[in-house]
LOTI-717428 format. One record per atom (N, C-alpha, C): chain; atom name; y, z negated, x. Coordinates in steps of 0.001 Angstrom, whole numbers, plus 500000, padded with zeros to 6 digits. Atoms other than C-alpha are relative to their C-alpha. Example, Ala and Ser with C-alpha at 12.3 -4.5 7.8 and 13.67 -1.06 7.14 Angstrom:
<pts>
+------+------+--------+--------+--------+
! unit ! site !  north !     up !   east !
+------+------+--------+--------+--------+
!    A !    N ! 498810 ! 500000 ! 500890 !
!    A !   CA ! 495500 ! 492200 ! 512300 !
!    A !    C ! 501200 ! 500000 ! 500900 !
!    A !    N ! 498810 ! 500060 ! 499180 !
!    A !   CA ! 498940 ! 492860 ! 513670 !
!    A !    C ! 501090 ! 499270 ! 499230 !
+------+------+--------+--------+--------+
</pts>
This chain:
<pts>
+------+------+--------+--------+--------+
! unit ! site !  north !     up !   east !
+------+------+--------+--------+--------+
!    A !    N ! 500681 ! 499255 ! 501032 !
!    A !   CA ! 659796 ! 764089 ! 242020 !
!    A !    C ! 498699 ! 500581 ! 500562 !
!    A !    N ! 501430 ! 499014 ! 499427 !
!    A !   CA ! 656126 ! 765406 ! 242370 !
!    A !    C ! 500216 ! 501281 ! 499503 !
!    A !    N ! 499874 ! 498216 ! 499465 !
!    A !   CA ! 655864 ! 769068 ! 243100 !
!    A !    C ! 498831 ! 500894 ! 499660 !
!    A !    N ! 501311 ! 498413 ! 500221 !
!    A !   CA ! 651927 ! 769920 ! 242435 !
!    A !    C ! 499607 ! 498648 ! 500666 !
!    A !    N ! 501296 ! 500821 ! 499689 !
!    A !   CA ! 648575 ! 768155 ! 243397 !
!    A !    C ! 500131 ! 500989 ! 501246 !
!    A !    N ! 500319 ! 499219 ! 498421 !
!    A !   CA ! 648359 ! 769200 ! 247433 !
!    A !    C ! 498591 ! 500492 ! 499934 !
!    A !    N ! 500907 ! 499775 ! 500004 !
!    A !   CA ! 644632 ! 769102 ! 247436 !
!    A !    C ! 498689 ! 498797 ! 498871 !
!    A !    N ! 500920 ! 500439 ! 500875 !
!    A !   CA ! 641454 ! 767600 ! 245191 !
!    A !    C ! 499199 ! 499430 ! 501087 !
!    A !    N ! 500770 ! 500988 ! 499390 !
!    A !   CA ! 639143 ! 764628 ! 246598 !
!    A !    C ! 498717 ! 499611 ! 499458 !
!    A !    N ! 501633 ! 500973 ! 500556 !
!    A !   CA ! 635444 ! 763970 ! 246533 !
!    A !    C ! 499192 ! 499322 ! 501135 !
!    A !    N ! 500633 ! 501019 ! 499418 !
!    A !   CA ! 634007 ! 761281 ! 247234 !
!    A !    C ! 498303 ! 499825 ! 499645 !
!    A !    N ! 501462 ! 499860 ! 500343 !
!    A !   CA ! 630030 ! 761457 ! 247888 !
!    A !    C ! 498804 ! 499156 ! 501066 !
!    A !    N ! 501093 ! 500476 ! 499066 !
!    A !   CA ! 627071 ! 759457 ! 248981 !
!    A !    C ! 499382 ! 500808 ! 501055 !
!    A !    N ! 500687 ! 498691 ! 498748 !
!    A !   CA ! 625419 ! 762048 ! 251085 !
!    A !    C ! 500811 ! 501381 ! 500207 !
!    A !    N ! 499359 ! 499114 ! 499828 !
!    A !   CA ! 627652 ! 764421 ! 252739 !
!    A !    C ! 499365 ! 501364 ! 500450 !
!    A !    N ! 500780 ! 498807 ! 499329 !
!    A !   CA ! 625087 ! 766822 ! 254046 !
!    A !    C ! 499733 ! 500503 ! 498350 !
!    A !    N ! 500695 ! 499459 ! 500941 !
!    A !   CA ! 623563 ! 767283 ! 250726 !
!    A !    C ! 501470 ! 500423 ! 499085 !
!    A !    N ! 498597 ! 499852 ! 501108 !
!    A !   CA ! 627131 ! 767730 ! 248954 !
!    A !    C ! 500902 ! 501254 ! 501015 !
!    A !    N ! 499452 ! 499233 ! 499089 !
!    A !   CA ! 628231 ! 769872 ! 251625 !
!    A !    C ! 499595 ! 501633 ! 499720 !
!    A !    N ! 500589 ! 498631 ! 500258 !
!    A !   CA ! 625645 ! 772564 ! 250871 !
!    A !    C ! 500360 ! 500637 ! 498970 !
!    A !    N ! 499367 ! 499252 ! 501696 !
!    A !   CA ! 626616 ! 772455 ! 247359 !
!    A !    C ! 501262 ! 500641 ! 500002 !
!    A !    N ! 498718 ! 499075 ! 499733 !
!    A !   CA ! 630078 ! 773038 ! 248038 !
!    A !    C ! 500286 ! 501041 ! 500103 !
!    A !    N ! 499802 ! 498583 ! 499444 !
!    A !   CA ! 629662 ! 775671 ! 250314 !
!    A !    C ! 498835 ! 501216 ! 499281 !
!    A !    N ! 500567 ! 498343 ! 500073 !
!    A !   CA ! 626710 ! 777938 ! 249087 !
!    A !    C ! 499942 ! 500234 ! 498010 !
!    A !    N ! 500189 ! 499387 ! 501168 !
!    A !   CA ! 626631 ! 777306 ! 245460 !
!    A !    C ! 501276 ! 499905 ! 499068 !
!    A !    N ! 498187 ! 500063 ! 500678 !
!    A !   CA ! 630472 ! 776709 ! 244513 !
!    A !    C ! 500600 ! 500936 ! 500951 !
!    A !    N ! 499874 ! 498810 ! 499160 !
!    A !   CA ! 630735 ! 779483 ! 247501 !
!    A !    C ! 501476 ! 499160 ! 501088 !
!    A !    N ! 498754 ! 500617 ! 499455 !
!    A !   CA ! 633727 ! 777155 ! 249081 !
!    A !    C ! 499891 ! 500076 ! 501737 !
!    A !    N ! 500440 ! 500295 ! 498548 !
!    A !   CA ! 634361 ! 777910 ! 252918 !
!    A !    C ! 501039 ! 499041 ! 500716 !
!    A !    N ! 499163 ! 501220 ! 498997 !
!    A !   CA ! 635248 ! 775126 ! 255402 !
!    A !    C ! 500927 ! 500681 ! 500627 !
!    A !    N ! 498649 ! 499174 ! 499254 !
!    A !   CA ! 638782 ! 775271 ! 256935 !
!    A !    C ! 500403 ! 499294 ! 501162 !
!    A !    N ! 499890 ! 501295 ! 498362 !
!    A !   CA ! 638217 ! 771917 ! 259552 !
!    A !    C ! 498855 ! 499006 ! 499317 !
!    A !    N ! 500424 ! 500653 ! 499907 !
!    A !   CA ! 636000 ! 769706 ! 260200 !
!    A !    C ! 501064 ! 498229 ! 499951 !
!    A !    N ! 499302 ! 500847 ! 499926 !
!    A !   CA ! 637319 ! 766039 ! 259496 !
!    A !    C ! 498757 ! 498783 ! 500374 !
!    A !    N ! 501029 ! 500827 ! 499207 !
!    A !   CA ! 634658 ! 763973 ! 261723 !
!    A !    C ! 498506 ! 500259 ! 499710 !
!    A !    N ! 501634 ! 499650 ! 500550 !
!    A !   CA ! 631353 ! 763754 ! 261160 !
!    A !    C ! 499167 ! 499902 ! 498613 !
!    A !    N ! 500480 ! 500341 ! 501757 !
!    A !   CA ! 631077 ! 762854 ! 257454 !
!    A !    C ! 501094 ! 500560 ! 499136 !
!    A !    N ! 499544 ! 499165 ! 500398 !
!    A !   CA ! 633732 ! 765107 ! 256454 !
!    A !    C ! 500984 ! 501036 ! 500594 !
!    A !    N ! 499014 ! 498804 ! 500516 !
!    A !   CA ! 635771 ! 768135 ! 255504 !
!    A !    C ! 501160 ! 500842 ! 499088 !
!    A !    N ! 498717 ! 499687 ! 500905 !
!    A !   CA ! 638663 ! 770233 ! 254171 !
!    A !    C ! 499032 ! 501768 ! 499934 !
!    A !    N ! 500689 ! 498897 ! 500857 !
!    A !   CA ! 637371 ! 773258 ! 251860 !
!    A !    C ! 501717 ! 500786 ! 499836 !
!    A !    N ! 498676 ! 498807 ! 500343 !
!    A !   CA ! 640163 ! 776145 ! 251451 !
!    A !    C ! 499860 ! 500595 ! 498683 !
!    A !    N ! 500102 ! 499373 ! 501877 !
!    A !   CA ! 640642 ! 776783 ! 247555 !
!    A !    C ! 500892 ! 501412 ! 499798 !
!    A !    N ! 499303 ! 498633 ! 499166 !
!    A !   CA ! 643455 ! 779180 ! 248597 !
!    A !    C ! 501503 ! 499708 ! 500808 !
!    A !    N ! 498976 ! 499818 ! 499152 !
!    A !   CA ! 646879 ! 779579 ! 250047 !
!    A !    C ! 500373 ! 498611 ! 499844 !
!    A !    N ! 499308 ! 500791 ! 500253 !
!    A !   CA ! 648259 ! 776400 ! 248754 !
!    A !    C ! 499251 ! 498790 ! 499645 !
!    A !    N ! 500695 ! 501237 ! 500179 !
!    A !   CA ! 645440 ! 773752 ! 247667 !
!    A !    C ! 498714 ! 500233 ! 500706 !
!    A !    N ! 501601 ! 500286 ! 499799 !
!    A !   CA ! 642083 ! 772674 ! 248799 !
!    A !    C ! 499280 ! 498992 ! 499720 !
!    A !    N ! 500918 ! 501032 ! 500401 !
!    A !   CA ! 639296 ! 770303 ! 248535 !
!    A !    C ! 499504 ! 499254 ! 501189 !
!    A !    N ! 500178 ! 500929 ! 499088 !
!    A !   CA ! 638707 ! 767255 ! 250731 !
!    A !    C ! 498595 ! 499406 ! 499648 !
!    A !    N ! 501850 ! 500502 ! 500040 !
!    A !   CA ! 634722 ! 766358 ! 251094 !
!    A !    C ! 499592 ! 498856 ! 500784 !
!    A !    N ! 500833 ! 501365 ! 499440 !
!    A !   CA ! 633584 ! 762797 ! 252537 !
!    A !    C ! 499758 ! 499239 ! 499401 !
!    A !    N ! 501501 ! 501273 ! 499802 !
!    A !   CA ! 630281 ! 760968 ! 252826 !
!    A !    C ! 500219 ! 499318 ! 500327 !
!    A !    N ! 500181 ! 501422 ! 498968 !
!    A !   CA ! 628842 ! 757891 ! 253428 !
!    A !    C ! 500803 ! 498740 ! 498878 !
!    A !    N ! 499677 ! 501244 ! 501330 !
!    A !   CA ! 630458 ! 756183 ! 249783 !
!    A !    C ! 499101 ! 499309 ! 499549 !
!    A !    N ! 500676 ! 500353 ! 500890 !
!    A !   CA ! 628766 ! 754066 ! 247935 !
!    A !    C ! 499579 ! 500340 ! 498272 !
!    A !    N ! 500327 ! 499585 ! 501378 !
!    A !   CA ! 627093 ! 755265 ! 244619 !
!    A !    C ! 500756 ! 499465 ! 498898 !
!    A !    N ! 499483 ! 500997 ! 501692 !
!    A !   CA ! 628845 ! 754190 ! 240954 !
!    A !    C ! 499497 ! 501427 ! 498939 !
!    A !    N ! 500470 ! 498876 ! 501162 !
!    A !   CA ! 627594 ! 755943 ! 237708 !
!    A !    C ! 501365 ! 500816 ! 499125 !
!    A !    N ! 499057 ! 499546 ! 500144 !
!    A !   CA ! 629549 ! 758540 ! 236552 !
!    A !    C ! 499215 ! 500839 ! 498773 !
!    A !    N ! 499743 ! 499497 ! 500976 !
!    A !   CA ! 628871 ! 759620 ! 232573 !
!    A !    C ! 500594 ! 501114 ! 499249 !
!    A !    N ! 498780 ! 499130 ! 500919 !
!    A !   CA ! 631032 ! 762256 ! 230706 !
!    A !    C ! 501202 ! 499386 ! 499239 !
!    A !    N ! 499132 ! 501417 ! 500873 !
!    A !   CA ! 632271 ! 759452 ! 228432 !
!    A !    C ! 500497 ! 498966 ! 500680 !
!    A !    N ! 499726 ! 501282 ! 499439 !
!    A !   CA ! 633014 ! 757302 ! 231346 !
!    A !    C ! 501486 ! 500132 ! 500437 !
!    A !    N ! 498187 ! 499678 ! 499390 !
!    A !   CA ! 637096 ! 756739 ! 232511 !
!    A !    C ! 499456 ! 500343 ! 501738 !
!    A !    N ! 499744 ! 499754 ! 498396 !
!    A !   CA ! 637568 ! 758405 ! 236042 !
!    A !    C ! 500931 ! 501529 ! 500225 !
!    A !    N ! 498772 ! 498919 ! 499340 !
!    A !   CA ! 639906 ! 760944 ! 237734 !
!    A !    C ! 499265 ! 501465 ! 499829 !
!    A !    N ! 500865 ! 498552 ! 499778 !
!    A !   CA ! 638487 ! 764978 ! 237808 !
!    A !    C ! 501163 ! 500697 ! 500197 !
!    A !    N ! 499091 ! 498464 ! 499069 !
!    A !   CA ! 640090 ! 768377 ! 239148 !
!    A !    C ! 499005 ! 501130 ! 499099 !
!    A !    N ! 500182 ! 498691 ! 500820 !
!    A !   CA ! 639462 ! 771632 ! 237191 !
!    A !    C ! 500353 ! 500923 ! 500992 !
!    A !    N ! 499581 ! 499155 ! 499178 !
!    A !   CA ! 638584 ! 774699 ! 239275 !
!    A !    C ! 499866 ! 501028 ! 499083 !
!    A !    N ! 499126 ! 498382 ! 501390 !
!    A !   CA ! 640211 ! 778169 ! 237777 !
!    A !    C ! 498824 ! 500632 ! 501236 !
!    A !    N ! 501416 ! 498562 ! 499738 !
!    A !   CA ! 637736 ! 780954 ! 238080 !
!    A !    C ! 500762 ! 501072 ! 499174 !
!    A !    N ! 499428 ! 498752 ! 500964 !
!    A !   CA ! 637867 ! 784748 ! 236800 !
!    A !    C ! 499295 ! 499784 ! 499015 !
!    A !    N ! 500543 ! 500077 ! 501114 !
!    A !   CA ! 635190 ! 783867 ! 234143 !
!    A !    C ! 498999 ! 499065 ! 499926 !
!    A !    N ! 500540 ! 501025 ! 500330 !
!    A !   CA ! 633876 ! 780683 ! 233010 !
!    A !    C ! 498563 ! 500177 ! 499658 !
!    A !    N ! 501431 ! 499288 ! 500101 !
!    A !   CA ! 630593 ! 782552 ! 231646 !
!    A !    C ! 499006 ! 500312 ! 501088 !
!    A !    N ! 500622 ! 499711 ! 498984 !
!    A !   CA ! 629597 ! 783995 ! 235018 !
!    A !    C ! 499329 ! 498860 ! 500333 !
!    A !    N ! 500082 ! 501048 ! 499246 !
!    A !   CA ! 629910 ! 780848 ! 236780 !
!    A !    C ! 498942 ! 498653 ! 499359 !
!    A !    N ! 500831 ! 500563 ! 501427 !
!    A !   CA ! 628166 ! 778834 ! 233733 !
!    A !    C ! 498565 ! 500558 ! 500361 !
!    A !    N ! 500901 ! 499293 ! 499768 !
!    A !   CA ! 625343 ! 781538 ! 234509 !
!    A !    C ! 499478 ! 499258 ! 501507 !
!    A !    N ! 500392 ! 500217 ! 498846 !
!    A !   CA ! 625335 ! 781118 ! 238402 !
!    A !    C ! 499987 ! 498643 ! 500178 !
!    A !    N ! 500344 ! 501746 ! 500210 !
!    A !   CA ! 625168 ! 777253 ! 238190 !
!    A !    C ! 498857 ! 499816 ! 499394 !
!    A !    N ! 501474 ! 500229 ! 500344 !
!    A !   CA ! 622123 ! 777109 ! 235651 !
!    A !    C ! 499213 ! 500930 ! 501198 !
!    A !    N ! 501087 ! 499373 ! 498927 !
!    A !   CA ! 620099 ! 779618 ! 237936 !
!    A !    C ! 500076 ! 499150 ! 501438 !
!    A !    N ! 500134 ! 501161 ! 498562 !
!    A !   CA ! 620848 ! 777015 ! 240756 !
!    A !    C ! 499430 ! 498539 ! 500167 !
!    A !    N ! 500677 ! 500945 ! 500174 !
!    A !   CA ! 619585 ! 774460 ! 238955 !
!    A !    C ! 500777 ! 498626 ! 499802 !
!    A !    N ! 499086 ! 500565 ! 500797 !
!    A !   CA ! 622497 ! 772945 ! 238001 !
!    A !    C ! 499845 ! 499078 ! 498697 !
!    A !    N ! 500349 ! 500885 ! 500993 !
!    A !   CA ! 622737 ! 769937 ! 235959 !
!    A !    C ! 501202 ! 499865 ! 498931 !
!    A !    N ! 499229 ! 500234 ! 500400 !
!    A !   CA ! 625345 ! 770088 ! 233185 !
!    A !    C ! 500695 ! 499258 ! 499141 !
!    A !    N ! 499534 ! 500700 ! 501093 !
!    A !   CA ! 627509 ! 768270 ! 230698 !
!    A !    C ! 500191 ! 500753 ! 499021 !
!    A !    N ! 500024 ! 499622 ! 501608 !
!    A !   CA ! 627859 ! 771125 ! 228029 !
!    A !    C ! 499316 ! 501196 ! 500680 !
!    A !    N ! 501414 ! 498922 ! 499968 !
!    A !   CA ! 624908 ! 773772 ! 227563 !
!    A !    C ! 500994 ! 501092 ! 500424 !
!    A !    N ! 499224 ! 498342 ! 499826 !
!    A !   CA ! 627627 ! 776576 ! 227748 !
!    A !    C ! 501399 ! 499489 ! 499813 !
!    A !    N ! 498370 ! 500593 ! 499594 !
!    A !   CA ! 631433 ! 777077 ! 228295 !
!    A !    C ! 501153 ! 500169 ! 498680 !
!    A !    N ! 499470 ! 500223 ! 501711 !
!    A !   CA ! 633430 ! 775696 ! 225026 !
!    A !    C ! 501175 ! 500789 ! 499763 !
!    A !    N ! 498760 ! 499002 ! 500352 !
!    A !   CA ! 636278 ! 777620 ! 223747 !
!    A !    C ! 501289 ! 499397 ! 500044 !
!    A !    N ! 498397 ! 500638 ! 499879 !
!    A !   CA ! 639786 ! 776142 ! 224846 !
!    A !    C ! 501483 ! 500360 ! 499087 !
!    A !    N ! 498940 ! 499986 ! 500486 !
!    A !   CA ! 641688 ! 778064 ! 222822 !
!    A !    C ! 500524 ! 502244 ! 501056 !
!    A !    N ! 499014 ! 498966 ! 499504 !
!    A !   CA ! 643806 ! 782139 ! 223811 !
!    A !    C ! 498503 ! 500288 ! 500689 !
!    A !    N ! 501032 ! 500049 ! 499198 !
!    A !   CA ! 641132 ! 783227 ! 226464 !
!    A !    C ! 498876 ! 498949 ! 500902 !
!    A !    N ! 500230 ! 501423 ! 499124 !
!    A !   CA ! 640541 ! 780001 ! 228086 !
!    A !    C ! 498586 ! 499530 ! 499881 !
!    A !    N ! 501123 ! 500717 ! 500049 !
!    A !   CA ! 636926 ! 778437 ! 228386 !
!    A !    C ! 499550 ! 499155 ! 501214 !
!    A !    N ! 499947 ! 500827 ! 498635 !
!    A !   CA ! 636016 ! 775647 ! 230604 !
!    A !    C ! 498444 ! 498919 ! 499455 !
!    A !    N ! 501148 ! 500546 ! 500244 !
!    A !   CA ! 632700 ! 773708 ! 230819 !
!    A !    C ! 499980 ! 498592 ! 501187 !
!    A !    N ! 500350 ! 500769 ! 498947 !
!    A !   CA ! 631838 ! 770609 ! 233140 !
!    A !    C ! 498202 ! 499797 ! 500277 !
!    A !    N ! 501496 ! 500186 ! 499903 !
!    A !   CA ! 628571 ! 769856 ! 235029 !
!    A !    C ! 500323 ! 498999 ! 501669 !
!    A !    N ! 500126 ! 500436 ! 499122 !
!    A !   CA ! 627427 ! 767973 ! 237839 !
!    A !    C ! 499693 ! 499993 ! 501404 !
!    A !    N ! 500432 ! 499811 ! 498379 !
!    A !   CA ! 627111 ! 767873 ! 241810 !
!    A !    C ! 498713 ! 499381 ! 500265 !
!    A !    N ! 501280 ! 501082 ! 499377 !
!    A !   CA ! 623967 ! 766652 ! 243512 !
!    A !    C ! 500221 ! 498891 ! 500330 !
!    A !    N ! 499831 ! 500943 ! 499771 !
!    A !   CA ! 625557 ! 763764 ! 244122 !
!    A !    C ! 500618 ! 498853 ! 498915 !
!    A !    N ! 499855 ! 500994 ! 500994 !
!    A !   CA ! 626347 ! 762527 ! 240761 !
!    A !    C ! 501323 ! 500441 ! 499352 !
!    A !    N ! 498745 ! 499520 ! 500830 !
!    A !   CA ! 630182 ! 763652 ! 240324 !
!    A !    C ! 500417 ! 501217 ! 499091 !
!    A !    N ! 500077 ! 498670 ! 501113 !
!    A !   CA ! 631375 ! 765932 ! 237489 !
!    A !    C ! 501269 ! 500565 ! 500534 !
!    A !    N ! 499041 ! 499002 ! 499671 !
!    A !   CA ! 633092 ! 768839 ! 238006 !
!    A !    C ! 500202 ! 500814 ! 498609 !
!    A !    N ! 499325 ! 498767 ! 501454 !
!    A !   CA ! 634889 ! 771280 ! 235402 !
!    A !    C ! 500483 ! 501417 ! 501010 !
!    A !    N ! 499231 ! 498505 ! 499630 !
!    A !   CA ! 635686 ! 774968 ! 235562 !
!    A !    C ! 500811 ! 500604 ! 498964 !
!    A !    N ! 499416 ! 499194 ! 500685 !
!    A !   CA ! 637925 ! 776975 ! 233688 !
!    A !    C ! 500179 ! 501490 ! 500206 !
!    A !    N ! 499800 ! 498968 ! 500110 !
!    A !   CA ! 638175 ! 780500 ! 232915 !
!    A !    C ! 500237 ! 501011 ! 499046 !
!    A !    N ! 500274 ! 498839 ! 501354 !
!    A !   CA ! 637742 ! 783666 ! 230818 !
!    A !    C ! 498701 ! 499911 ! 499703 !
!    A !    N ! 501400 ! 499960 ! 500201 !
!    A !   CA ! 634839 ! 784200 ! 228749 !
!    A !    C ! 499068 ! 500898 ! 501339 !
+------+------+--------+--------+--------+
</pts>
């Protein structure tokens, strides 16, 4: 029986430039080095995020089929905020209404892959 997703996987052409993003504008700090083209990101006690370069490019849409990971935040708004002021490229102008408190938006990495957040307004 599966138990839970251990950790979330991205795969990126340029690991330096996806690295920065990670760490200074998704605030994520490294927890090991995994050679020279990647890393393991600490999400918290129990999951994290696995980072290696050096893939080859494929186009990646909103509308296109592929795998994604949803990171929980305290408020989908903030983060919505601190992403455009970074220059952030997104898939919805602002963070849509899920439903109870819930709001979750996706946007993109410098390297092409989409990411989602979820939170409170």
């Amino acid at each position: 029986m599966i138990k839970g997703i251990a950790f979330a996987s991205v795969y990126t052409t340029d690991f330096a430039v996806a690295y920065k993003f990670y760490s200074e504008a998704l605030g994520l700090e490294k927890q090991f080095d995994m050679g020279d083209n990647a890393c393991f990101f600490s999400l918290s006690d129990d999951s994290g995020l696995y980072l290696q370069g050096g893939n080859k490019p494929c186009e990646h849409n909103h509308d296109t089929q592929r795998c994604g990971f949803v990171l929980s935040v305290d408020s989908a708004g903030e983060w919505h905020g601190r992403l455009k002021a970074a220059g952030v490229r997104f898939v919805h102008d602002e963070p849509l209404h899920m439903g109870d408190e819930n709001y979750w938006f996706q946007f993109y990495d410098p390297t092409g892959n989409i990411l989602e957040i979820l939170g409170s307004k």
